[in-house]
N, C-alpha and C positions, 0 to 999 in steps of 0.2 A: 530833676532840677535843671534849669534853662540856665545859660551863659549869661552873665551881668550883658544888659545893653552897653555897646559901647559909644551909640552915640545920643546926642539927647535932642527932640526936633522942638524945645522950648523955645527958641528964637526964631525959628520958621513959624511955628504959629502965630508969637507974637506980632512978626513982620504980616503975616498975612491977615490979621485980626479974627483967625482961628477957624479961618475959610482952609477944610478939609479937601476940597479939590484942588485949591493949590498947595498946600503942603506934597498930599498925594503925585502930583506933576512933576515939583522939584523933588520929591525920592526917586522919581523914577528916570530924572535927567541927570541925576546924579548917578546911580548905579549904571546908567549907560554909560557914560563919561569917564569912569574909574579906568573900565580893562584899555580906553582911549588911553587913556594919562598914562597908565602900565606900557604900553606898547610904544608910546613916545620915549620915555625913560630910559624902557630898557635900548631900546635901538638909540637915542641917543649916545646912552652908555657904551653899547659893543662900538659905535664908531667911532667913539672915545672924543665927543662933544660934551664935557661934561657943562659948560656954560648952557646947554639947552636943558640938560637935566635941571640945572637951577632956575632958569626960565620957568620949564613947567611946573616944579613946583610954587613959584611967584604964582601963578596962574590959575590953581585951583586952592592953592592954602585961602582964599576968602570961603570957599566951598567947604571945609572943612569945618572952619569956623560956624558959619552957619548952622552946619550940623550936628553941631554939638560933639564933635570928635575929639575932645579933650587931649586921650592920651598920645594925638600925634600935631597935639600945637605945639611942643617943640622940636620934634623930629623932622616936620615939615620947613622948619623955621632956618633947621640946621643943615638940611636937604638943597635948600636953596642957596644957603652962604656958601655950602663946600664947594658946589656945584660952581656957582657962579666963582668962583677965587681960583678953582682948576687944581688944585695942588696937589692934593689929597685922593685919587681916583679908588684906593680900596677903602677911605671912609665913606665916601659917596655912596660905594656898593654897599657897604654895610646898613648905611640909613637906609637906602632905595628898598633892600631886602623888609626891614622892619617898617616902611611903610605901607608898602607892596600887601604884603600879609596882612597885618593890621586891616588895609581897607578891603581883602577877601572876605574878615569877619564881618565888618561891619557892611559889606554888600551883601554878604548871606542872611543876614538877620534882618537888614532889611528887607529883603524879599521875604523873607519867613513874615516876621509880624506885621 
């Protein structure tokens, strides 16, 4: 038995009018992008920028969205407020962790299916 998808590509299709080679484009400029986005975060995080960590995720939560990634439209949401407000540096770390992972599944699956 196969892991629930986690994310859904109904609104990529829609946008693209169900044109499979762009869909297929934007999965794959998205799974590129991800371990980008990880690597900002985290190094943002160790130099203790946490306004950049809220920056990036301003910057890809439309990518999310798009992708039907449901279970991290508020995590992302809350990623960016912590981030951008500086206060908070081990909630930050804690959301960064469950986004972080979250989008390791949904990069693997996308490469799978």
């Amino acid at each position: 038995m196969s892991e629930q998808a986690l994310y859904n590509l109904e609104k990529l299709y829609a946008l693209s009018d169900g044109n499979s080679e762009f869909v297929t484009h934007m999965v794959n400029m998205f799974v590129k992008m991800v371990p980008e986005f990880q690597e900002r975060i985290s190094a943002s995080y160790s130099g203790g920028d946490l306004k950049d960590v809220g920056d990036a995720a301003h910057k890809i939560k439309p990518s999310l969205d798009m992708m039907g990634i449901d279970s991290l439209y508020q995590p992302i949401r809350d990623l960016e407020k912590e981030g951008r407000s500086g206060e908070d540096a081990e909630k930050v770390k804690e959301i960064m962790s469950e986004v972080s992972s979250t989008l390791d599944r949904v990069c693997e699956q996308l490469k799978r299916d």
